[in-house]
C-alpha positions in Angstrom: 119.1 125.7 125.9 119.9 122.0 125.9 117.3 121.6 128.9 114.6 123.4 127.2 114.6 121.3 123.8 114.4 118.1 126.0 111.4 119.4 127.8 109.8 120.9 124.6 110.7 117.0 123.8 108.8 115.4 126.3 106.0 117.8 126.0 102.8 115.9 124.9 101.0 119.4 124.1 103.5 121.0 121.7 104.5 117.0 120.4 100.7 117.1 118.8 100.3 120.6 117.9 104.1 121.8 116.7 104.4 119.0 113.7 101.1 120.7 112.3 102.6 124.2 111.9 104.5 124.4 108.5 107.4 126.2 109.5 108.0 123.1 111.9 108.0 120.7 108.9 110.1 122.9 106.8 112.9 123.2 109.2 113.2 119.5 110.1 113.7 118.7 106.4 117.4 120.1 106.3 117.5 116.3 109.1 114.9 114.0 107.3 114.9 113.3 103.7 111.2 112.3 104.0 108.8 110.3 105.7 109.0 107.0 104.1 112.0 104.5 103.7 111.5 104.7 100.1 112.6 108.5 100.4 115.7 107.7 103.0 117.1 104.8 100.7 116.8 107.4 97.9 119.4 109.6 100.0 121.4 106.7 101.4 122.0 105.8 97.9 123.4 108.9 96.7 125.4 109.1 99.9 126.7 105.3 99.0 128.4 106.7 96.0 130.5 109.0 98.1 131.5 106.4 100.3 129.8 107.3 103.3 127.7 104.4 103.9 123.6 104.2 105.5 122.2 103.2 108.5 118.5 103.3 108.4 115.7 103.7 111.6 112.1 104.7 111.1 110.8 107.5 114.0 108.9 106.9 116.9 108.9 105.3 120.3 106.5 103.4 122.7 103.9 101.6 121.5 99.7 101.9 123.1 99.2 98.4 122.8 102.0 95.2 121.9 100.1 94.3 118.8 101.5 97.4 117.0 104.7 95.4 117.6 104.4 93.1 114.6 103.5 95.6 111.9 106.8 97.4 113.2 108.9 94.1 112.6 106.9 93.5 109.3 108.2 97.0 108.1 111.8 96.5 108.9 112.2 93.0 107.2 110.9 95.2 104.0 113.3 97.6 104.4 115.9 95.4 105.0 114.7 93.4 101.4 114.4 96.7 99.8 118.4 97.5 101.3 118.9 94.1 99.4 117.2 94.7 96.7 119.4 98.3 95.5 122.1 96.5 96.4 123.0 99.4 99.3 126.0 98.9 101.7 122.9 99.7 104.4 122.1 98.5 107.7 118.9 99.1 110.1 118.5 100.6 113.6 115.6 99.6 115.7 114.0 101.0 119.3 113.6 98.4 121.6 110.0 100.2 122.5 109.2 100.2 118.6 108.9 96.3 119.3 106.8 96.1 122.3 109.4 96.4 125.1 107.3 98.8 127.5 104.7 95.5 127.3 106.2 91.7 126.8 110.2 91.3 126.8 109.6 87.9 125.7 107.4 89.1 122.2 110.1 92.1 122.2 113.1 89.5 121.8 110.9 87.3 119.3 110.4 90.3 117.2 114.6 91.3 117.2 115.3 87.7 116.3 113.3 88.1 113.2 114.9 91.2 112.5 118.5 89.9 113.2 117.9 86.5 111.0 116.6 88.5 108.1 119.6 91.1 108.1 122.1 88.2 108.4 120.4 86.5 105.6 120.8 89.4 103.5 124.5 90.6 104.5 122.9 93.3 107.1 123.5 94.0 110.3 120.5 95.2 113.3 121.6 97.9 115.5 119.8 98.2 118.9 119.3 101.7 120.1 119.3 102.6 123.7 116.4 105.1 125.3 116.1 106.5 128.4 117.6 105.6 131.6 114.7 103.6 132.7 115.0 101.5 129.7 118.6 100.7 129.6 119.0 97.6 131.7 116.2 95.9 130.0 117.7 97.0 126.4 121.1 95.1 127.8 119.9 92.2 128.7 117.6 92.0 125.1 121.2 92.3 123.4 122.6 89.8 125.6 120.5 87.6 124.6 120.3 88.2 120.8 124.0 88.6 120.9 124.2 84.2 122.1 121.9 83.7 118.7 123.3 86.4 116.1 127.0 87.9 115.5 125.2 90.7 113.1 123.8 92.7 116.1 124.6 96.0 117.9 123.9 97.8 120.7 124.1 101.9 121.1 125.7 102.7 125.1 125.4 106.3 126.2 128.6 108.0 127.5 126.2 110.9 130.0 125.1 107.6 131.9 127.9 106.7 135.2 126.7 103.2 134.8 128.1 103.0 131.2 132.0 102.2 132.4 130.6 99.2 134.1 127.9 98.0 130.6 130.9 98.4 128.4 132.8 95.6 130.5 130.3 93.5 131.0 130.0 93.5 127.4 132.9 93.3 126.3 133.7 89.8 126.4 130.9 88.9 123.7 133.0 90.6 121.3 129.8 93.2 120.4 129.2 96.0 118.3 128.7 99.0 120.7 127.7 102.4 119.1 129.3 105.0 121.7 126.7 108.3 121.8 126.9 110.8 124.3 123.3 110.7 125.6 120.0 112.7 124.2 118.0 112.3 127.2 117.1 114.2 130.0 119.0 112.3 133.1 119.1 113.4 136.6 122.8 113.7 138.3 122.2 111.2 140.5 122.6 108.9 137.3 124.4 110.9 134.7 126.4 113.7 134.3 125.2 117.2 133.2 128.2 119.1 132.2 129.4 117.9 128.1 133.1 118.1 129.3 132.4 115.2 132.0 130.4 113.6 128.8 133.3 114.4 126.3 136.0 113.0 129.0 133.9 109.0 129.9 133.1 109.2 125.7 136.8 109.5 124.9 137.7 106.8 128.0 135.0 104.4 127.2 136.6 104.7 123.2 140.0 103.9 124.5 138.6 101.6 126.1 137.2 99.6 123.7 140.4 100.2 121.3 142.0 98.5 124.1 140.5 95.6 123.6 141.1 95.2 120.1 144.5 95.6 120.3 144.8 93.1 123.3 143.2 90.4 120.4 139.1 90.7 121.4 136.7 91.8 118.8 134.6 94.5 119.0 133.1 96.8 116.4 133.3 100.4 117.4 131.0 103.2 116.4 131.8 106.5 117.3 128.3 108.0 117.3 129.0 111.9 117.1 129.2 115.1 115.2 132.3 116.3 117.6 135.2 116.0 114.9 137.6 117.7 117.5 136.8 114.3 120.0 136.8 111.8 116.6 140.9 113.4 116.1 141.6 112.7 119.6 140.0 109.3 119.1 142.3 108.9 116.3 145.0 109.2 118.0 144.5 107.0 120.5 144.2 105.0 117.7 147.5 104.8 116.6 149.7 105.3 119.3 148.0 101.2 120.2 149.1 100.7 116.6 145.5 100.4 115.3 144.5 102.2 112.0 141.2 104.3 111.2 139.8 101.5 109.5 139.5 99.6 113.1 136.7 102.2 114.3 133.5 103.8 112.1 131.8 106.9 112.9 128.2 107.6 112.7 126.7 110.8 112.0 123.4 111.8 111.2 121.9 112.7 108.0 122.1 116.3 107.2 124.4 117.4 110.5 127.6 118.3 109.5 128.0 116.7 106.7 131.0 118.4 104.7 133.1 116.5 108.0 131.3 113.8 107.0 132.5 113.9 103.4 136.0 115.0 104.4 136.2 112.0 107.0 135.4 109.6 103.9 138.0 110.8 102.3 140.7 110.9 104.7 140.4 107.1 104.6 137.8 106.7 107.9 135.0 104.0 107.7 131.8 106.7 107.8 128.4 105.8 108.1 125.0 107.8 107.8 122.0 107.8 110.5 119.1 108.8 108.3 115.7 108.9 110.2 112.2 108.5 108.2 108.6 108.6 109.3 105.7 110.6 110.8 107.2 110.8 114.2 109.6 113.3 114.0 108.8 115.6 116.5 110.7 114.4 119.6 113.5 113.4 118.1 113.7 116.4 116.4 113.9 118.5 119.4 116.6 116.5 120.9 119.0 117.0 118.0 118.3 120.9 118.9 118.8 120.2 122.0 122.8 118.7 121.0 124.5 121.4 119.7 123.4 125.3 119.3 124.7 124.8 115.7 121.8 122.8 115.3 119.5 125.7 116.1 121.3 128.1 113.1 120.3 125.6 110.5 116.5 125.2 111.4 116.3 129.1 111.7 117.7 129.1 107.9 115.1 126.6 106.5 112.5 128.0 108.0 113.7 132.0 106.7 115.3 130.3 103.2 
C-alpha cells in the first residue's frame, strides 16, 4: 500500500488531475485546515490553548525558475510577523527546494538567513525539512552553515536513510535541533531500509542517541517527529533510565493525525507540538501521509462518505 501512495505521489498525471475532483479536496480537509496561513494560524491558535503548541509550513516543492524563491521567503517573514502578531507559541518549517535549492545554493542560503534573522527577531525558531535522498547532502551542508550564523534553526534527519547514524554525529557537536522522522520518500535499499521495523529500530537508536548526548552535557533539541505512541513510550523510557525528564524531548505530530494522543501527550506533562500544512499544493504530500499508516486511509474514506 505504502508503495503505491508514493507512486500515486510522484505521478505528474494524477498530481494535476486528482486535486480537481471534489471528493479529493473533501478528504484532505480532515489534514489541512485550509489553504492559506491565515486559516492554519486560526487552528494553531485554538490548539495553543490546549497546550499543544504550532509549527507552521506552507505546501509545495521545487521551484521552475529561482526567482519564485523570493516571493516564497517574502511569504514566510509574513507569517512569521503574523505568528508575532497573535502572540502564538508558533514556529515555521521551510523546504530547502521552496527557496531555490534545485537552482543556486548560494541564493538558497541567502533566502534561510533571512528567514532565520527574522524568526530570532521575533522569538521564533526556522525548521529545515529534509526531501528526498538526492537532496539530503546539500540540505546538510545549508544547515551547517546557517547553524555557524543562527542558534534558532533546525534541521529534520530521516531514520529509513543508512546514512542517518553517520549525519546525526556529524551534527552533533553543533549542539542542533534535529527533528527525527521516519522517512516519506520512496528510497531504494541500496540507501534505505524498506521494512518499518528496521525504520522503528535506527529511529529509537538514533533517539537514544541523541538523549545521550544531553545527558553527557551537549545541547541538542530533540523532536520526535511521529504518530507512533507505542515508539514515543519506549522513547520515554529511555528517557529516564539516563535520568532525563519528558520535558528534555518534544514530539511533533501532524495536524489532524491522531490527535486525541496528541491531547493526551499534552497532558501527561510532554512538550507537544503541531505540524499544520497550508496552501494549494497538497496533493503530494497528501499521498505520502496515506502512504504512512493504513489508519490514514480509514479517515479519508470517512470524509469523503461523511
Amino acid at each position: 500500500m505504502r508503495r503505491i501512495f508514493l507512486w500515486m505521489a510522484d505521478n505528474a498525471w494524477l498530481r494535476e488531475r486528482l486535486p480537481q475532483l471534489w471528493f479529493a479536496r473533501r478528504a484532505v480537509r480532515k489534514f489541512l485546515p485550509g489553504e492559506d496561513a491565515a486559516s492554519a494560524l486560526t487552528a494553531g491558535g485554538e490548539f495553543a490553548k490546549e497546550g499543544i503548541t504550532g509549527l507552521y509550513t506552507r505546501l509545495g516543492e521545487h521551484l521552475a525558475k529561482i526567482e519564485e524563491a523570493a516571493a516564497v521567503a517574502d511569504h514566510y517573514l509574513g507569517v512569521l510577523d503574523a505568528i508575532h502578531d497573535r502572540g502564538l507559541p508558533g514556529e515555521i518549517s521551510i523546504k530547502p527546494s521552496q527557496l531555490g535549492l534545485d537552482f543556486d545554493a548560494t541564493q538558497t542560503w541567502q533566502h534561510a538567513d533571512r528567514l532565520a534573522t527574522r524568526a530570532g527577531e521575533v522569538g521564533s525558531f526556522l525548521w529545515i525539512d529534509m526531501e528526498s535522498s538526492q537532496w539530503t547532502e546539500p540540505t546538510l551542508q545549508l544547515y551547517e552553515r546557517l547553524r555557524a550564523a543562527h542558534p534558532n534553526v533546525g534541521l529534520c534527519l530521516q531514520a529509513a536513510l543508512h546514512r542517518t547514524a553517520a549525519d546525526l554525529q556529524r551534527l552533533l557537536p553543533l549542539d542542533p535541533a534535529i527533528r527525527l522522522v521516519k522517512g516519506a520518500y520512496a528510497e531504494p535499499r541500496e540507501i534505505a531500509f524498506q521494512g518499518h521495523r528496521e525504520v522503528d529500530s535506527n529511529f529509537a537508536a538514533l533517539a537514544v542517541e541523541m538523549l545521550e548526548a544531553a545527558k553527557a552535557g551537549q545541547k541538542p533539541r530533540i523532536a520526535l517527529g511521529t504518530h507512533d505512541v507505542r515508539l514515543i513510550e519506549q522513547i520515554e523510557g529511555h528517557a529516564r533510565a539516563l535520568g532525563l525528564a519528558r520535558t528534555d524531548f518534544e514530539v511533533q505530530m501532524l495536524y489532524g493525525i491522531r490527535v486525541d494522543q496528541q491531547r493526551r501527550l499534552a497532558r501527561e506533562g510532554y512538550r507537544v507540538r503541531q505540524l499544520i500544512s497550508y496552501g494549494e499544493a497538497w496533493y503530494a504530500w497528501y499521498m505520502r501521509r496515506l502512504g504512512e499508516r493504513p489508519a490514514n486511509v480509514v479517515f479519508a474514506v470517512r470524509q469523503m462518505v461523511g
